[in-house]
NULO-483222 format. One line per 3 residues: their letters; for each residue x, y, z of N, C-alpha, C, O. Coordinates in steps of 0.001 Angstrom, whole numbers. Each point is the difference from the previous one (the first is absolute). Layout:
% residues N
a> X/Y/Z/X/Y/Z/X/Y/Z/X/Y/Z  ...
//
This chain:
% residues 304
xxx> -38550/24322/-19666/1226/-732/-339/868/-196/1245/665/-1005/251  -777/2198/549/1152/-71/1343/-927/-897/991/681/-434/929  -1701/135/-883/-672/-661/703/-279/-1462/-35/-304/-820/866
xxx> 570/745/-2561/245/-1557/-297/1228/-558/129/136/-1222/57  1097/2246/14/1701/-963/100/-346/-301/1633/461/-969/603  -1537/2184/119/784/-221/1460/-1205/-1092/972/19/-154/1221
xxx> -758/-329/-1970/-476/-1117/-217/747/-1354/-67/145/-880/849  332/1007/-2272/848/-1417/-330/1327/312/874/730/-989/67  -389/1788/415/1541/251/713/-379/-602/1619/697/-715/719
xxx> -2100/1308/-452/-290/-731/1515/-538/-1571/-381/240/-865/841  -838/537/-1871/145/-1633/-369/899/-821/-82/-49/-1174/366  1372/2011/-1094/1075/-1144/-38/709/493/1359/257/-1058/575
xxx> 47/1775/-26/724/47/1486/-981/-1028/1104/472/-296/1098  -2055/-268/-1575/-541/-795/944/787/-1329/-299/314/-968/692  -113/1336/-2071/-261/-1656/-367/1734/-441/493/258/-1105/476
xxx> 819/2208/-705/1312/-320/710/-245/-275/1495/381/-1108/377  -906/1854/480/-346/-3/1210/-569/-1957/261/612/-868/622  -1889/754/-1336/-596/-1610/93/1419/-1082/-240/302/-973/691
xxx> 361/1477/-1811/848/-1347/115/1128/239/641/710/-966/-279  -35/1777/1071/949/418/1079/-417/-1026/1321/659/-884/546  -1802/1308/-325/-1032/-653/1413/-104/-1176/-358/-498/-842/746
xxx> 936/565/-1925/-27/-1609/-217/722/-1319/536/-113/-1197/264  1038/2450/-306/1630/-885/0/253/-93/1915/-34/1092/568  157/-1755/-101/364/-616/1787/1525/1030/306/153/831/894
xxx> 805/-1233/-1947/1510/955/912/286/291/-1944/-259/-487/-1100  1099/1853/1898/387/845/-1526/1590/-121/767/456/400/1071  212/-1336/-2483/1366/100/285/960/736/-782/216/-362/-1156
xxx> 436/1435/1692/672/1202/-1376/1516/142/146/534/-499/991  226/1168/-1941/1233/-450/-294/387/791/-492/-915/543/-620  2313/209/398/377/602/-1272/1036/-781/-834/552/535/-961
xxx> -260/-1959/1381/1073/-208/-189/-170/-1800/-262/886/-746/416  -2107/198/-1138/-795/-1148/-429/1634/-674/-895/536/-1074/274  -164/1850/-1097/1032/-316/-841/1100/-582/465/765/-562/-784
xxx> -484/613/2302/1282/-576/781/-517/-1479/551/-1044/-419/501  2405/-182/-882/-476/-1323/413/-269/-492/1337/-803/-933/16  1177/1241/925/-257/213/1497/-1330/183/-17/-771/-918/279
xxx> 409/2006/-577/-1395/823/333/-1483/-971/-707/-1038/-441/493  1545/438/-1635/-850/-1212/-839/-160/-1369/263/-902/-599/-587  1849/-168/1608/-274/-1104/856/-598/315/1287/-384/-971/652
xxx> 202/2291/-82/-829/-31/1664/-1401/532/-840/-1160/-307/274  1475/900/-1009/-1680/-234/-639/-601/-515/-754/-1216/98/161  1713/-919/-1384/-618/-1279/417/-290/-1261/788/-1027/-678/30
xxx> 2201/526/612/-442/-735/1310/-1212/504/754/-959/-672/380  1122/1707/-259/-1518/677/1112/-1361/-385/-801/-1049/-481/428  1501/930/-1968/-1515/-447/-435/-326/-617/-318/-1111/52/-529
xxx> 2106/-1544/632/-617/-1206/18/-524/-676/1319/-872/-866/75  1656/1499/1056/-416/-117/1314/-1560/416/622/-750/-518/828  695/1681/-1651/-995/703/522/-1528/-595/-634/-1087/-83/571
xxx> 1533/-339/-2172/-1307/-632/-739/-419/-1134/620/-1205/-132/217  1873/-599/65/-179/-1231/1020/-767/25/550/-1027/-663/-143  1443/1989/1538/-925/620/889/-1237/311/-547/-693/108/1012
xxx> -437/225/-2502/-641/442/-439/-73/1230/-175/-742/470/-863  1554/331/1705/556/1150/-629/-230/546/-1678/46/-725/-993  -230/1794/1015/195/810/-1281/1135/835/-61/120/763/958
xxx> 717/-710/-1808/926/645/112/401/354/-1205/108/-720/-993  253/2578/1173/445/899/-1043/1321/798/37/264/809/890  695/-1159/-2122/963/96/100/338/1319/-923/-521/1/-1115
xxx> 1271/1021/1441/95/775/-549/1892/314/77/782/-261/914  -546/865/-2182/1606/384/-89/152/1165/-534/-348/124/-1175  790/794/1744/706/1412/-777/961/-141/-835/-176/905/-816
xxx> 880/-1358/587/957/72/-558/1287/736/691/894/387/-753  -798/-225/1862/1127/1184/177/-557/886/586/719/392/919  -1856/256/-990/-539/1104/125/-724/148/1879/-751/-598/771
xxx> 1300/1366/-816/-879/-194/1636/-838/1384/162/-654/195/1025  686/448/-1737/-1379/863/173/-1171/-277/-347/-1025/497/465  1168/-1860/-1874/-1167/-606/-400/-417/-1274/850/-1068/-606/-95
xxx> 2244/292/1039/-349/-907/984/-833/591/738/-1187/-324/50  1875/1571/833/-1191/848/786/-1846/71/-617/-1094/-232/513  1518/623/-1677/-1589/132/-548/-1021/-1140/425/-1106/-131/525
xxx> 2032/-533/-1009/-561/-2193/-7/-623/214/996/-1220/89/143  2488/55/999/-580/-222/1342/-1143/346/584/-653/-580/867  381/2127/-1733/-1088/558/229/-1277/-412/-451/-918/-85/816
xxx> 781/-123/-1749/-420/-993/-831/-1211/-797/1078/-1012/352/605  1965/-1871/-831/104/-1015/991/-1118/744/1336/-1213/208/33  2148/-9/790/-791/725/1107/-1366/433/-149/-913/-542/623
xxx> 693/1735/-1622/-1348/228/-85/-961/-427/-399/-1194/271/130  2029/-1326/-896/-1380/-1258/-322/-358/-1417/1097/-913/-750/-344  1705/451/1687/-725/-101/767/919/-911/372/-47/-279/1198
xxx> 1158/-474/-2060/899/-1321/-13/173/-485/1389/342/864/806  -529/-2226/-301/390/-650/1505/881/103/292/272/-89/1197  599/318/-2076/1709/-165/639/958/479/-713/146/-881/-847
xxx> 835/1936/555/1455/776/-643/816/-536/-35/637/367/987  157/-1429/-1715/1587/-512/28/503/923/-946/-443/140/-1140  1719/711/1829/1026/392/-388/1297/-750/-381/886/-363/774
xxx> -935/222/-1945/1513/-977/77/1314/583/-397/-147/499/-1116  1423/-339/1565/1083/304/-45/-307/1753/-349/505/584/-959  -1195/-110/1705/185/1212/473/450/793/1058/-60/-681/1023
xxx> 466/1760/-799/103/643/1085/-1505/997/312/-511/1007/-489  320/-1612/1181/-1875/960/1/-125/1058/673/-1048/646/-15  2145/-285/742/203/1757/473/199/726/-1385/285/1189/140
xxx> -359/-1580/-1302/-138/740/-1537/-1337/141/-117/-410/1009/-573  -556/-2003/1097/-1468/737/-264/-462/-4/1031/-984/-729/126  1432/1487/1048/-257/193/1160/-2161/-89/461/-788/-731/600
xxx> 795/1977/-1374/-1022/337/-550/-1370/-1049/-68/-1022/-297/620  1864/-49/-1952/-1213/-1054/-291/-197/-1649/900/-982/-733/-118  1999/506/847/232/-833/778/-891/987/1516/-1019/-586/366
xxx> 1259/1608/251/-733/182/1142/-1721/-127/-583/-942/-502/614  930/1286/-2315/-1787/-324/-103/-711/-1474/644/-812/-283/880  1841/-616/-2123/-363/-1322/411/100/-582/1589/-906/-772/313
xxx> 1618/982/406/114/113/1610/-1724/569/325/-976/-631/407  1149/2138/-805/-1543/569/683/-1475/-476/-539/-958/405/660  624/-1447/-2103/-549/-805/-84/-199/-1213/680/-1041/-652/-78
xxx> 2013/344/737/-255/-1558/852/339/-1111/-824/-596/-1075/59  1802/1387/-1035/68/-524/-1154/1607/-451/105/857/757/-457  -505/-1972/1056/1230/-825/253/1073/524/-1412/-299/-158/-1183
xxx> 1489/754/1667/870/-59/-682/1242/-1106/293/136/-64/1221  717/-736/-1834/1147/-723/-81/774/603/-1170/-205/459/-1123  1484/-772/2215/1091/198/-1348/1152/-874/162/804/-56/930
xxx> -876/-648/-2061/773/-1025/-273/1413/-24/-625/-187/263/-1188  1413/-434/1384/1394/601/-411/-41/1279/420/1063/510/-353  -1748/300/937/168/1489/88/399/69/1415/832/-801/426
xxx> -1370/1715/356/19/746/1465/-943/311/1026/-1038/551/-370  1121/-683/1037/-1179/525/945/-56/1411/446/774/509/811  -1813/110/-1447/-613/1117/425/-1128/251/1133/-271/-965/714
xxx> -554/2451/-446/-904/47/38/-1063/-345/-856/107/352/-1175  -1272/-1068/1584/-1039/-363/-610/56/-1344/-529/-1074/-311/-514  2180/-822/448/560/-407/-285/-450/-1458/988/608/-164/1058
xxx> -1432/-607/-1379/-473/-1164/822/825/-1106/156/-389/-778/871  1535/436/-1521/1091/-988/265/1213/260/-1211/-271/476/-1103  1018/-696/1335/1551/381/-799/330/-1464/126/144/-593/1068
xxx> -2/-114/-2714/544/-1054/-12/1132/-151/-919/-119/-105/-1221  1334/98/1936/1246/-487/-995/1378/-664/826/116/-477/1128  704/653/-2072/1178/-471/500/698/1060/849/-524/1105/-137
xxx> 1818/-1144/1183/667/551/484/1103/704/-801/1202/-184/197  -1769/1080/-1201/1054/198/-876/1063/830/691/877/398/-767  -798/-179/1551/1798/577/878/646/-1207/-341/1105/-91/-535
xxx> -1973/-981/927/946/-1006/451/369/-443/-1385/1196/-269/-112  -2024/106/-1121/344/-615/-972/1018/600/-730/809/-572/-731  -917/2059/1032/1467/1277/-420/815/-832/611/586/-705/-821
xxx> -139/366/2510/902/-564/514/963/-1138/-622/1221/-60/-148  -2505/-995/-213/695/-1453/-215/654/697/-1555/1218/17/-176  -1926/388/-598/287/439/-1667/1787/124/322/913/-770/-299
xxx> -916/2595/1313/1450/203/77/578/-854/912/1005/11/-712  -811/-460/1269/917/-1277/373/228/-880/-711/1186/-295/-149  -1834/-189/-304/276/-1250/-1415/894/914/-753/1217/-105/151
xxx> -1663/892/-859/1139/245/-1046/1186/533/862/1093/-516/-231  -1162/1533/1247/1154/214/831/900/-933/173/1219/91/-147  -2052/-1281/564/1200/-980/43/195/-588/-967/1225/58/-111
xxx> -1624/-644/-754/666/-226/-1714/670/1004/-309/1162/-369/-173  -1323/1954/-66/1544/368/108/1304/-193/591/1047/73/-643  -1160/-414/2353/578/-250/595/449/1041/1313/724/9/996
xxx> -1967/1094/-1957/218/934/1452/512/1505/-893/-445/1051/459  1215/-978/-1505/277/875/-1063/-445/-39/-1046/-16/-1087/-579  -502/2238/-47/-110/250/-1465/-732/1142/-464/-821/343/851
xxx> 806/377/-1880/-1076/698/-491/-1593/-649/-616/-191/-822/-896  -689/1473/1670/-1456/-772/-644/-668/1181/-737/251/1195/156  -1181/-1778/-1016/-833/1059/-421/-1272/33/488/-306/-1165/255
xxx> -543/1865/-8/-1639/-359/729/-660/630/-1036/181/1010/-680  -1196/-2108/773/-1467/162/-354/-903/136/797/-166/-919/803  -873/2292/-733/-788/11/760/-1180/895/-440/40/838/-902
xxx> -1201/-1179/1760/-1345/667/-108/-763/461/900/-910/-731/392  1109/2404/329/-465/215/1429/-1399/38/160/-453/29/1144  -436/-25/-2296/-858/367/156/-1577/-1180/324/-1224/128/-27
xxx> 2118/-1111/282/-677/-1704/284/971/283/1510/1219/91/153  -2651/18/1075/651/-109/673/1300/-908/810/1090/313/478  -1822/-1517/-614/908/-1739/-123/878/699/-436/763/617/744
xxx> -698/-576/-2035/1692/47/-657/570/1520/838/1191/-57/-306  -1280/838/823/574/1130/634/645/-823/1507/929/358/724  -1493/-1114/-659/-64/-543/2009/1415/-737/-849/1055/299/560
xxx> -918/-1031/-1569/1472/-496/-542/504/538/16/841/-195/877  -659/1326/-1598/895/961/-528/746/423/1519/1221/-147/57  -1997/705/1254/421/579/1005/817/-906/836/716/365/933
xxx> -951/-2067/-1513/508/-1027/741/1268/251/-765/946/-128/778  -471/492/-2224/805/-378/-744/1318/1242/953/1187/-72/318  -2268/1067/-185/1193/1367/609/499/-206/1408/857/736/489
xxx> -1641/-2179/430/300/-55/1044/1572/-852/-165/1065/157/598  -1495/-1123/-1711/992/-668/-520/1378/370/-195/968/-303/697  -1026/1155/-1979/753/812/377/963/424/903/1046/-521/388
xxx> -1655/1673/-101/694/206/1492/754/-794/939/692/523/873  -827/-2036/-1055/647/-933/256/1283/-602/2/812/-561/735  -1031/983/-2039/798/-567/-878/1075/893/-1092/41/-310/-1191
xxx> 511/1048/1559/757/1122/-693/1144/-686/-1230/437/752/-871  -76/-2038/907/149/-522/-1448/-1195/165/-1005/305/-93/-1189  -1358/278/1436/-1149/-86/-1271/61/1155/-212/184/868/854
xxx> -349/-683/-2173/158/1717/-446/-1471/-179/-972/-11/-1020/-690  -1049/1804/602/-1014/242/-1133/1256/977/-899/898/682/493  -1167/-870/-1702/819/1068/-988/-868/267/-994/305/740/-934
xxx> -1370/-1271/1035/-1395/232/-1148/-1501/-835/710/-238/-1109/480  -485/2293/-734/-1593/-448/511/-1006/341/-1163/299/809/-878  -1335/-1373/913/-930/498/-1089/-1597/-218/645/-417/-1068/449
xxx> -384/2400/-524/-1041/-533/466/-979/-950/-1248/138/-129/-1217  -740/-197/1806/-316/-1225/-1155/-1431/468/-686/-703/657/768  149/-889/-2100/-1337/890/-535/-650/-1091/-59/331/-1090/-466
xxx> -1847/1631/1258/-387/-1825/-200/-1997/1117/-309/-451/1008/544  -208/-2110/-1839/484/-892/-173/1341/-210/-1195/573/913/-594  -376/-2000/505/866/-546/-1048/1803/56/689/1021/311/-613
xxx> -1160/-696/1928/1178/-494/690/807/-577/-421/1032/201/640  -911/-839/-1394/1340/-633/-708/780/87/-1103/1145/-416/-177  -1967/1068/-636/597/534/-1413/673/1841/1055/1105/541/38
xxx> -2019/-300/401/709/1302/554/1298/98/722/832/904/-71  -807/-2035/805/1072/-604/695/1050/-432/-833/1158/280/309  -1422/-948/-1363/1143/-704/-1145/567/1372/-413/1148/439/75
xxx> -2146/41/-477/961/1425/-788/1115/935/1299/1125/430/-254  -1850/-315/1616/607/538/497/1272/-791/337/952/670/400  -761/-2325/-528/1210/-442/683/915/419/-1442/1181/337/77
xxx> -1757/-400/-1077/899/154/-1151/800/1389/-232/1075/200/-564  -1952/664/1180/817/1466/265/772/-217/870/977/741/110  -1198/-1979/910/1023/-36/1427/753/-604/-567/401/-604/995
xxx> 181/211/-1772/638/-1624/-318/1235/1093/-901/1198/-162/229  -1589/1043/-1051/515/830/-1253/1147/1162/890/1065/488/-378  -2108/-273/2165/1029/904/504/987/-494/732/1109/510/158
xxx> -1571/-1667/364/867/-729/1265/638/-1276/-281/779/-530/792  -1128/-2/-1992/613/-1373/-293/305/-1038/966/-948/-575/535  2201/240/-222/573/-909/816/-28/292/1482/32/-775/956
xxx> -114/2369/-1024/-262/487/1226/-916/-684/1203/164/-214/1201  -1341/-39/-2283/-1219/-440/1012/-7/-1791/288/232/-979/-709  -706/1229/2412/488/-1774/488/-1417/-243/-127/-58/-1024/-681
xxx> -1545/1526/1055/-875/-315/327/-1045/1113/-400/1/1135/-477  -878/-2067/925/-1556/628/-430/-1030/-402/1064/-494/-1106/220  267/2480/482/-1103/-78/1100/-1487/109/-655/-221/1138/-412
xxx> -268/-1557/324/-1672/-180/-1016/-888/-97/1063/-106/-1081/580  -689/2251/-161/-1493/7/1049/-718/-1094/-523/-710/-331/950  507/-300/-1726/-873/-1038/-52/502/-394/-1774/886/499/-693
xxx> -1861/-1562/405/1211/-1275/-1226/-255/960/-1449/1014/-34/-698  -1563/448/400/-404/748/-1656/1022/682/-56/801/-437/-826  -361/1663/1552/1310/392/140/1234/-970/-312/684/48/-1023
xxx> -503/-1067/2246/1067/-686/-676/106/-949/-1088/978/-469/-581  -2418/275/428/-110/-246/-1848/928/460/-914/980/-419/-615  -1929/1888/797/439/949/-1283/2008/-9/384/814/200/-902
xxx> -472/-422/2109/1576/112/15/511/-601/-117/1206/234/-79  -1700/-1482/-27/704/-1606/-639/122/423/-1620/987/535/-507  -2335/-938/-243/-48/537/-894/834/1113/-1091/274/-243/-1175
xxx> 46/1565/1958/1287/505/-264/1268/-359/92/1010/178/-681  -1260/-698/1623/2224/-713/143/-344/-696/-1000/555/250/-1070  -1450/-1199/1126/139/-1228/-726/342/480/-1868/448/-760/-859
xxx> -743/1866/727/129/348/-1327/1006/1034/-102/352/163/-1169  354/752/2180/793/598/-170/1159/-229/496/1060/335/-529  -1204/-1014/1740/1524/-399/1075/-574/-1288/222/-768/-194/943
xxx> 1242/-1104/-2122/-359/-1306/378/750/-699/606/-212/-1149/388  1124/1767/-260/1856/-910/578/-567/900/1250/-875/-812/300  697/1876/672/-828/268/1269/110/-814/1076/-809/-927/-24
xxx> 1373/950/753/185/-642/1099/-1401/418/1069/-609/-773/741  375/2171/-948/-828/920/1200/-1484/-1166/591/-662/-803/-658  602/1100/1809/-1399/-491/422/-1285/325/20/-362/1169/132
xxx> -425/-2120/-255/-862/753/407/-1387/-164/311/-529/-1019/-445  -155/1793/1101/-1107/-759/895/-1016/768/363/197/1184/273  -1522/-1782/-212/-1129/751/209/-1087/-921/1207/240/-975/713
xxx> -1399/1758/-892/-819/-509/1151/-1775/-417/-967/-365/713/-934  -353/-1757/1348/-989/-416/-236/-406/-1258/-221/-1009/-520/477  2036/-124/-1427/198/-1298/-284/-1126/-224/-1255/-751/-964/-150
xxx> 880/2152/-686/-182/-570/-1524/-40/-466/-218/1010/-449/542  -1674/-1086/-1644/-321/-963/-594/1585/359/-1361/753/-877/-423  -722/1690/224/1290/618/-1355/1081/-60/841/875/-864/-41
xxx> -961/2097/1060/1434/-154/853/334/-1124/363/1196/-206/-212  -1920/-924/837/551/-1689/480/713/-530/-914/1159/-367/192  -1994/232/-1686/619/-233/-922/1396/14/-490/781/-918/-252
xxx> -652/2481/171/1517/219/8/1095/-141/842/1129/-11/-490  -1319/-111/1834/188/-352/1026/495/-1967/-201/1041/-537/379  -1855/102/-866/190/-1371/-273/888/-106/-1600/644/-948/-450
xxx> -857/2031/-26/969/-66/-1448/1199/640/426/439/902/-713  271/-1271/1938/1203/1257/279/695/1103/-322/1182/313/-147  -2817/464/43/960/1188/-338/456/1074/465/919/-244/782
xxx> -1095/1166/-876/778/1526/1295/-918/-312/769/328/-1116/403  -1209/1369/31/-1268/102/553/263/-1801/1223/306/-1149/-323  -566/1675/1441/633/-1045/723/-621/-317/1695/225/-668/1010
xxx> -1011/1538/-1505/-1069/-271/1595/-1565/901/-399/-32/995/-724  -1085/-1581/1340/-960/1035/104/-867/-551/1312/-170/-1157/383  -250/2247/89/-613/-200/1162/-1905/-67/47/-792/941/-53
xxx> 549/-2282/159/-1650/-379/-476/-1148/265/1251/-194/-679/1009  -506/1962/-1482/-675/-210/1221/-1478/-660/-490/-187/-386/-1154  -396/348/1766/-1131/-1184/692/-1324/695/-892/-994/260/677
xxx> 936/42/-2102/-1177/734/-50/-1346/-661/318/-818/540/745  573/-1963/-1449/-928/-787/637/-271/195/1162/-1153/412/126  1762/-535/913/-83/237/1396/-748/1747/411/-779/207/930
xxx> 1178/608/-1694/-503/1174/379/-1451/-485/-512/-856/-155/871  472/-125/-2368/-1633/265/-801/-791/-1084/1483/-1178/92/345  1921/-763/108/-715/-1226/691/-678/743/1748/-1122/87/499
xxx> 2382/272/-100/-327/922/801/-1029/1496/-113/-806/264/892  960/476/-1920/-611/786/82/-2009/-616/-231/-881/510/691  611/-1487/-1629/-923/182/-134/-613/-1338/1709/-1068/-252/559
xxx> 1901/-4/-469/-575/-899/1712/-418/1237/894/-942/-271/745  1569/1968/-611/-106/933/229/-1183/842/-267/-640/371/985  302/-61/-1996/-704/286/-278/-1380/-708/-263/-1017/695/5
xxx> 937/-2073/-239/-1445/-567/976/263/-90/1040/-1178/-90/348  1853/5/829/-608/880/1090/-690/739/196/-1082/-222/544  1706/1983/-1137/-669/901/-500/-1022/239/-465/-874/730/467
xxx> 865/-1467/-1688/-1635/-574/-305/-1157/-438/848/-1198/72/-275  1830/-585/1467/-1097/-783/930/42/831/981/-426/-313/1112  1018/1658/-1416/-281/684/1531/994/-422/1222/-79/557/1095
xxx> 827/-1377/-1318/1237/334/814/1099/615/-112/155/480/-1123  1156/-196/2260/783/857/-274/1360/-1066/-345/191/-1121/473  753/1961/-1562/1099/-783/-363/483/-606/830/-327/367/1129
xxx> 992/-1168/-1185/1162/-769/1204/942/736/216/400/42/1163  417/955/-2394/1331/979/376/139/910/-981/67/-267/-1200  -9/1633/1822/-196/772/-1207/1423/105/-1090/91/464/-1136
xxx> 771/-1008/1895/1148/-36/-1292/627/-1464/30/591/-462/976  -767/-90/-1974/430/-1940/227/1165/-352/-1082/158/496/-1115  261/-1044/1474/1462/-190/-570/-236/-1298/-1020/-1120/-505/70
xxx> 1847/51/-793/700/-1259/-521/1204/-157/-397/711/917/-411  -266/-2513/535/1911/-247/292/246/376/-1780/-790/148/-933  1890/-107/1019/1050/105/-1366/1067/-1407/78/196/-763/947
xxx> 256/764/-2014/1254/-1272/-12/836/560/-1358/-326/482/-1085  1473/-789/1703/967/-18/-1258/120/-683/-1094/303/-1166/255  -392/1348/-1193/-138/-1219/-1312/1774/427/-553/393/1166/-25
xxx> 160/-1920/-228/1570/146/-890/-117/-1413/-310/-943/-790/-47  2607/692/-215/324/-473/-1011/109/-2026/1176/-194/-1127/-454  491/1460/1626/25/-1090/1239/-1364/-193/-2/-197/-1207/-142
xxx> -783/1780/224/-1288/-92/384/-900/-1044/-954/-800/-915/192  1442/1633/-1395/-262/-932/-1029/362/-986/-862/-559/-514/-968  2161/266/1796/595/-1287/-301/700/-52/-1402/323/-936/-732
xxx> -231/2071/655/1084/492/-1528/1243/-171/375/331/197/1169  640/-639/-2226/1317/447/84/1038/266/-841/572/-875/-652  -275/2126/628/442/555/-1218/1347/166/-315/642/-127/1043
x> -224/256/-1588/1630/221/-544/693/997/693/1169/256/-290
//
């Protein structure tokens, strides 16, 4: 009997193994559910099918120890190529140096550049922290209390956050008087509830809303909009949401977001990685793409 499970147990681990080796690049995620993240990968894997590429997409949900596993996964079944997307990959240090000591191209896309780590493709998120707090800085006018939304554990959104404290420091009219780290997944209902606890303590108090990226300032539109609708407060995020523009064009609190280039990253990374494929070396191991401001000028609104 113990000889027949460990039979069928080494059969079906072949047969996972055969269709792993199937697939050209294994692209993994914990975070498929964010709209950002879900446009650089599908962009990539429509980019990449093109290419004839095979490509396998995998999502944790949140979970990054079951990401690690994946990774492991992936790797030992033989995959051409690792896209990491909107990770920080010094979290699976580990399983990122295996794939390194296989000969087995890692990218990480919205994330960071590590060791083992064959090209880092994203935006300059210091800088996109930068433009975020200045825009609303100056729509306050230089004073006010804000509340922040934030998530350290996406590296991108941390490189904001540190832009937001450089900000700051700047600027000693801006006062934070409430922060919330943000639970993702499900960023915006978590966010709504938390502005609604903010809204219940601080009322009129609050001028603005610093949002690491747009689901956040979703969920904080959303709350004023149902608890403090007379609200003057601002408020503004970074990504350039297909929802956030929207509201943005329906004038409402919500009054700038900052769009970065995801197309531009899936496009870049997989031009990168056939290289790679062909045995050459990247062009740069960490490559940038521009951002632009989208508001209410940008888009030719004009509101009351």
């Amino acid at each position: 009997m113990k000889l027949g499970i460990s039979v069928l147990a080494a059969t079906f681990a072949g047969l996972l193994a055969s269709t792993a080796q199937a697939e050209d690049v294994a692209v993994l995620t914990p975070y498929i559910s964010s709209v950002a993240t879900n446009e650089i990968v599908d962009t990539f894997r429509k980019d990449a099918e093109a290419k004839g590429w095979s490509v396998n997409v995998v999502d944790t949900r949140g979970d990054m120890q079951q990401l690690a596993s994946r990774v492991e996964d992936v790797t030992n079944a033989g995959v051409k190529a690792i896209v990491l997307v909107s990770v920080d990959p010094n979290q699976i240090a580990d399983q990122v140096a295996a794939a390194a000591a296989k000969k087995i191209p890692v990218f990480a896309l919205d994330g960071a550049l590590a060791p083992g780590i064959s090209a880092s493709i994203a935006t300059d998120n210091f800088s996109l922290g930068t433009i975020l707090s200045d825009k609303l800085f100056k729509q306050l006018g230089g004073k006010g209390n804000i509340v922040k939304f934030y998530y350290s554990a996406h590296p991108g959104v941390h490189q904001r956050e540190l832009a937001l404290d450089k900000a700051l420091a700047a600027n000693p009219g801006i006062k934070v008087i409430a922060d919330h780290y943000v639970q993702v997944p499900g960023p915006i209902d978590d966010s709504r509830k938390a502005m609604e606890t903010f809204i219940r303590q601080y009322g009129d108090k609050i001028d603005g809303v610093w949002a690491a990226w747009d689901e956040p300032a979703i969920g904080a539109v959303l709350a004023q909009q149902a608890d403090a609708p007379d609200s003057r407060m601002i408020i503004a995020g970074i990504d350039g949401n297909p929802q956030a523009v929207d509201l943005i064009k329906q004038c409402s609190n919500l009054v700038a977001t900052v769009r970065q280039d995801f197309p531009g990253i899936a496009h870049a990374a997989v031009a990168e990685i056939g290289n790679a494929l062909a045995g050459k070396p990247v062009s740069k191991q960490e490559i940038q793409v521009d951002a632009k401001v989208i508001d209410r000028d940008s888009l030719g609104v004009h509101c009351p």
